[in-house]
N, C-alpha and C positions, 0 to 999 in steps of 0.2 A: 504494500500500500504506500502510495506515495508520501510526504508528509504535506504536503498542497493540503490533503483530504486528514489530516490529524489536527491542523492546530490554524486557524485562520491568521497568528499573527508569527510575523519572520523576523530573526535574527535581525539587529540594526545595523552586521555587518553586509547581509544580503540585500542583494536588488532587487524592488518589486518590479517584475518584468510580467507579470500573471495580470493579465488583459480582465478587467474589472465581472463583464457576466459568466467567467471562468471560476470566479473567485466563490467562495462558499460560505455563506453569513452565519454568524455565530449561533449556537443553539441557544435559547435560553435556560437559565439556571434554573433548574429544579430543587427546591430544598426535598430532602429525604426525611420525610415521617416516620418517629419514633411505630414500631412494630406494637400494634395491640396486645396485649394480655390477654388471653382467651378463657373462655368461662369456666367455671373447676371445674361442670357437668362432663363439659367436651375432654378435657384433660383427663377426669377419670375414666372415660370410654376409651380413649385412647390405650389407658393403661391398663383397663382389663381385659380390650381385645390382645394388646401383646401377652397376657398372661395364657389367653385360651387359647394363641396358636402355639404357645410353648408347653403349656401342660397336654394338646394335641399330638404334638411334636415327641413330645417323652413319650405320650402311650404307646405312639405307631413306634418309637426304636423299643418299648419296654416287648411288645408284641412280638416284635419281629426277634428277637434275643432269645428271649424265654417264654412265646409261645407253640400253640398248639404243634 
């Protein structure tokens, strides 16, 4: 990728020689929003579903070891 297309402003040792509707206008800043905190409901579901594919998980290797 060239850097023409990374940074819309040049060294002040460089020439601007990039012909003006070439050029590529600045994005605007976006602030980044602190991540919400999610509700304990959801968090314990979370955490019981990992429980039930792991207690899953044991039976099927418990089965497969020391079953029939």
């Amino acid at each position: 990728m060239s850097s023409i297309a990374l940074d819309f402003r040049h060294p002040a040792g460089i020439a601007r020689d990039i012909p003006a509707e070439l050029c590529i206008p600045p994005r605007p800043r976006v602030l980044a929003r602190p991540a919400l905190r999610e509700p304990a409901w959801r968090e314990a579901m979370r955490w019981s579903l990992i429980a039930l594919s792991a207690s899953l998980a044991a039976g099927e290797v418990a089965l497969a070891l020391f079953g029939p």
